[in-house]
Kinemage of the C-alpha trace (Angstrom):
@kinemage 1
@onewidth
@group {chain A} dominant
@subgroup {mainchain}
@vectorlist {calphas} color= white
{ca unk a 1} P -7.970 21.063 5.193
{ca unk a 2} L -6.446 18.127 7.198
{ca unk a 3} L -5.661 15.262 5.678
{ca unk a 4} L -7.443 13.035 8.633
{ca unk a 5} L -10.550 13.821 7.935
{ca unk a 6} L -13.387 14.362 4.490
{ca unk a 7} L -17.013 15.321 4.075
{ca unk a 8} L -19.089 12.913 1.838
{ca unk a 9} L -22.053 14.881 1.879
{ca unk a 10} L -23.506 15.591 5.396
{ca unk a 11} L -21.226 12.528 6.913
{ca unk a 12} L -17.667 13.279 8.150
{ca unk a 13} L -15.359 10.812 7.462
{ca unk a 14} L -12.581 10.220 10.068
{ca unk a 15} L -9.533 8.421 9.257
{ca unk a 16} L -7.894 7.105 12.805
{ca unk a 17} L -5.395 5.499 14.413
{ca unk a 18} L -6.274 4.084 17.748
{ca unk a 19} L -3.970 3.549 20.622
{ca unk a 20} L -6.295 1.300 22.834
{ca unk a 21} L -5.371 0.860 26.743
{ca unk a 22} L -4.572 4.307 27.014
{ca unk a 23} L -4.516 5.824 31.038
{ca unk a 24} L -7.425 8.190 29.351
{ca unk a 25} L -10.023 9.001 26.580
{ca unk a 26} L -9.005 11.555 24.675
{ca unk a 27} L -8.679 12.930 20.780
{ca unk a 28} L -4.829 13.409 20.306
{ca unk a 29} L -4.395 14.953 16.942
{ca unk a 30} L -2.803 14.467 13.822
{ca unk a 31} L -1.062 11.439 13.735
{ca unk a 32} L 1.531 10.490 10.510
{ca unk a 33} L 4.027 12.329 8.344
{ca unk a 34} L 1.447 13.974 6.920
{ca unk a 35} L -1.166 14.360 9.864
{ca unk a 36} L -3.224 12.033 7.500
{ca unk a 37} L -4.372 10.235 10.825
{ca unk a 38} L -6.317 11.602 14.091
{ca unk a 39} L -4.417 10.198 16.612
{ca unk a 40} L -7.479 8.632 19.621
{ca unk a 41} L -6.563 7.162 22.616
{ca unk a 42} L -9.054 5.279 24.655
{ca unk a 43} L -9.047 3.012 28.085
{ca unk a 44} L -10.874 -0.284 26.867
{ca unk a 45} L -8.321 -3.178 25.830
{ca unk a 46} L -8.713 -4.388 22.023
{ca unk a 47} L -10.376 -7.514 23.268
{ca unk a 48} L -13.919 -9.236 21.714
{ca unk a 49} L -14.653 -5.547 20.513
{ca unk a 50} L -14.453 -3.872 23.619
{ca unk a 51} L -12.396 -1.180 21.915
{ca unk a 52} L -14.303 -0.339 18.790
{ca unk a 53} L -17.617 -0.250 21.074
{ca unk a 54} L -15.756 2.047 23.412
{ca unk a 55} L -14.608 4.011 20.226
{ca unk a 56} L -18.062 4.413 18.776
{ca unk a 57} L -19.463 5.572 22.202
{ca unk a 58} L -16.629 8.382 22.779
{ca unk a 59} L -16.615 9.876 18.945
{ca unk a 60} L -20.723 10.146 19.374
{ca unk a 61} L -19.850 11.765 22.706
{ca unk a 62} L -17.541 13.755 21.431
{ca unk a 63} L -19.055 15.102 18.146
{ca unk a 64} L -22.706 15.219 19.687
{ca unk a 65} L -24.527 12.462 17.793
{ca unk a 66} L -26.022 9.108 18.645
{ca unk a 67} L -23.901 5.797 18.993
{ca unk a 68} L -25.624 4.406 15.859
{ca unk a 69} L -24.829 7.688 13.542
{ca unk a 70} L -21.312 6.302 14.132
{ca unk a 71} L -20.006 3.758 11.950
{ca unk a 72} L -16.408 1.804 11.482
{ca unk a 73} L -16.505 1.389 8.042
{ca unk a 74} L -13.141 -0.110 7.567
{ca unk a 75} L -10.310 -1.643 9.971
{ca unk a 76} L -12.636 -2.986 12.374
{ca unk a 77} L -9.914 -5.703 13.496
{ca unk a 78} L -6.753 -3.127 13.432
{ca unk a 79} L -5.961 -0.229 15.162
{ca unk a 80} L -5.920 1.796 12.069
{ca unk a 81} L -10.343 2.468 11.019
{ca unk a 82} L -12.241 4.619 8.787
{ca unk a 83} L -15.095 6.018 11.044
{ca unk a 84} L -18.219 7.791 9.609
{ca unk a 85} L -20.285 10.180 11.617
{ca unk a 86} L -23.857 10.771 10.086
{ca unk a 87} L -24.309 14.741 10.430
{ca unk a 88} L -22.432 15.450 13.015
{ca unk a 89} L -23.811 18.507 15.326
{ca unk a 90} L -20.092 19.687 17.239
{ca unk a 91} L -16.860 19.641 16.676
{ca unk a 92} L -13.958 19.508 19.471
{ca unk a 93} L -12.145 22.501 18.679
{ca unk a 94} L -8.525 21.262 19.180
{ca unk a 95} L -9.278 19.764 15.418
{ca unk a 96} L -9.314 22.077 13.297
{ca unk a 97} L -12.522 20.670 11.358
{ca unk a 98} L -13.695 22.927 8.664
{ca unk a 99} L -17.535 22.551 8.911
{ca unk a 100} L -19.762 22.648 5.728
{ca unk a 101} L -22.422 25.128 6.070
């Protein structure tokens, strides 16, 4: 298992480091030493909460849910958040995230 991401239950918990302004949206990887971080890089500037709204609408995107089964439950004013997803129904592949069936 990764060290960037947990299960609590039916909710994934994602632990990220964002790189905001990016030329693209896109899930990077493991970030850290330890890959303890996934590494997202997204257009909108960190500016009035342009970013973590942008964040919240790529990860439901991305991980088929709705925007409000996403949650930033920690870090909202850094770059570095905890991010919930509330059952989460795909998984981009290039993650490696074990699924709990």
């Amino acid at each position: 298992m990764s060290g960037f991401y947990r299960w609590e239950g039916s909710d994934l918990l994602l632990s990220c480091k964002l790189q905001p302004k990016a030329s693209q949206d896109e899930l990077v990887g493991e970030h850290g030493a330890q890959g303890e971080q996934l590494k997202i890089r997204i257009t909108a500037p960190p500016i009035e909460g342009k970013a973590n709204q942008h964040l919240v609408k790529f990860l439901a995107k991305s991980f088929g849910v709705s925007k409000s089964q996403v949650m930033i439950e920690s870090g909202e004013l850094a770059r570095t958040k905890l991010v919930r997803l509330r059952s989460p129904k795909k998984f981009p592949a290039k993650l490696g995230i074990e699924t709990k069936i």
